[in-house]
ZAPADO-74941 format. One record per residue (C-alpha): x negated, y, z negated; residue in three letters. Coordinates in pm, whole numbers, padded with zeros to 5 digits, always signed. Last residue first. Layout:
BEGIN
XYZALA ...
END
This chain:
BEGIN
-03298-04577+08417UNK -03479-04870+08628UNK -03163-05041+08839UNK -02959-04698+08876UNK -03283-04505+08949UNK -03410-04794+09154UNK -03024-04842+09348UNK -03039-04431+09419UNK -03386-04488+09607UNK -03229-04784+09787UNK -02939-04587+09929UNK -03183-04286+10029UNK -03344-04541+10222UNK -03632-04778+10269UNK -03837-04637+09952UNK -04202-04426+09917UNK -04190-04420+09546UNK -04372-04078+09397UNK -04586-04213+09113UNK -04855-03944+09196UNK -04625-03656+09124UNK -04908-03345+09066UNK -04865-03119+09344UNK -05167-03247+09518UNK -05074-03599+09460UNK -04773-03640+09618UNK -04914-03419+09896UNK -05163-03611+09948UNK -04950-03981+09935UNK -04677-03818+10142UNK -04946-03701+10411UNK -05017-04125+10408UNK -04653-04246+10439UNK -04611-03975+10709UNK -04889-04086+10958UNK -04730-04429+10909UNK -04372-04299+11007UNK -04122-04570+10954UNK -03890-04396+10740UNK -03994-04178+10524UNK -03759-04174+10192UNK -03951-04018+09909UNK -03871-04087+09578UNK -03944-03903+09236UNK -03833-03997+08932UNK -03764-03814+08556UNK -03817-03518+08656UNK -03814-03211+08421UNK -04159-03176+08370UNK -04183-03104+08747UNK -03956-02804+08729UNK -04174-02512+08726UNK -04459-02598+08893UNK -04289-02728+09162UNK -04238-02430+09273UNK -04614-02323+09327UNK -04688-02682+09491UNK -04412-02633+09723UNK -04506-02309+09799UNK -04823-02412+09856UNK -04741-02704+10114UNK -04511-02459+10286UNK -04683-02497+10618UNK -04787-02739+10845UNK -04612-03112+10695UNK -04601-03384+10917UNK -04283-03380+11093UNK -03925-03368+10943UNK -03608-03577+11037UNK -03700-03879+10822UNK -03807-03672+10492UNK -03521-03738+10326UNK -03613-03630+09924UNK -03474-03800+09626UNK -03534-03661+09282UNK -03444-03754+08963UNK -03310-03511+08695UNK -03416-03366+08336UNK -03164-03096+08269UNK -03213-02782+08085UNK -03182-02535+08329UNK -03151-02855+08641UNK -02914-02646+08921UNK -03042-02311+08863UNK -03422-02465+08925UNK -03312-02625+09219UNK -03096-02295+09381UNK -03424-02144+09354UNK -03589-02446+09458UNK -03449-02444+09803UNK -03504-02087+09856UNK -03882-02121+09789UNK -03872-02432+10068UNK -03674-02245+10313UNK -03895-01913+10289UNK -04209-02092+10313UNK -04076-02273+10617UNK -04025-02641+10710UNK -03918-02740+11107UNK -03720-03068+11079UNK -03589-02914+10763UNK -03632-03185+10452UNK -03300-03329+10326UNK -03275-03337+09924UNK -03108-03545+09725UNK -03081-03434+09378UNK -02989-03726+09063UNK -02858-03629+08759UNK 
END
């Protein structure tokens, strides 16, 4: 199972705890890699607890985790914190949702 996920160009708290509701219905019992667009989003300003909180609760059951950020320096470096923070520090910056999908098919 693989989720894609396209970040908001303006992030809430509510957005991001919806978002993993419908998540955490999606994967009951399901170990899944994860693919997040975060192209059309700016550095991140709020929601970085909520994301930690909810993650929480599913991060056992990925398998991967890749970030696509374009080329945004600024964003390659908050990806590393945040990464880290919330406890994913093998998150795979990639070129493109198409190459994050190729490393799942090529490595799993």
């Amino acid at each position: 199972l693989i989720i894609i996920y396209i970040e908001a160009a303006q992030t809430t708290v509510n957005q991001t705890n919806e978002f993993f509701d419908h998540l955490k219905k999606l994967v009951i019992g399901r170990s899944f890699h994860m693919v997040v667009d975060l192209t059309g989003t700016g550095l991140p300003k709020t929601g970085g607890y909520a994301i930690n909180v909810n993650m929480k609760d599913v991060k056992e059951q990925i398998l991967s985790h890749h970030a696509y950020i374009g080329k945004n320096v600024l964003m390659k470096v908050a990806l590393k914190f945040v990464a880290s923070a919330i406890g994913l520090q093998k998150t795979k910056a990639v070129n493109s949702i198409d190459h994050a999908i190729k490393l799942i098919k090529d490595e799993f």
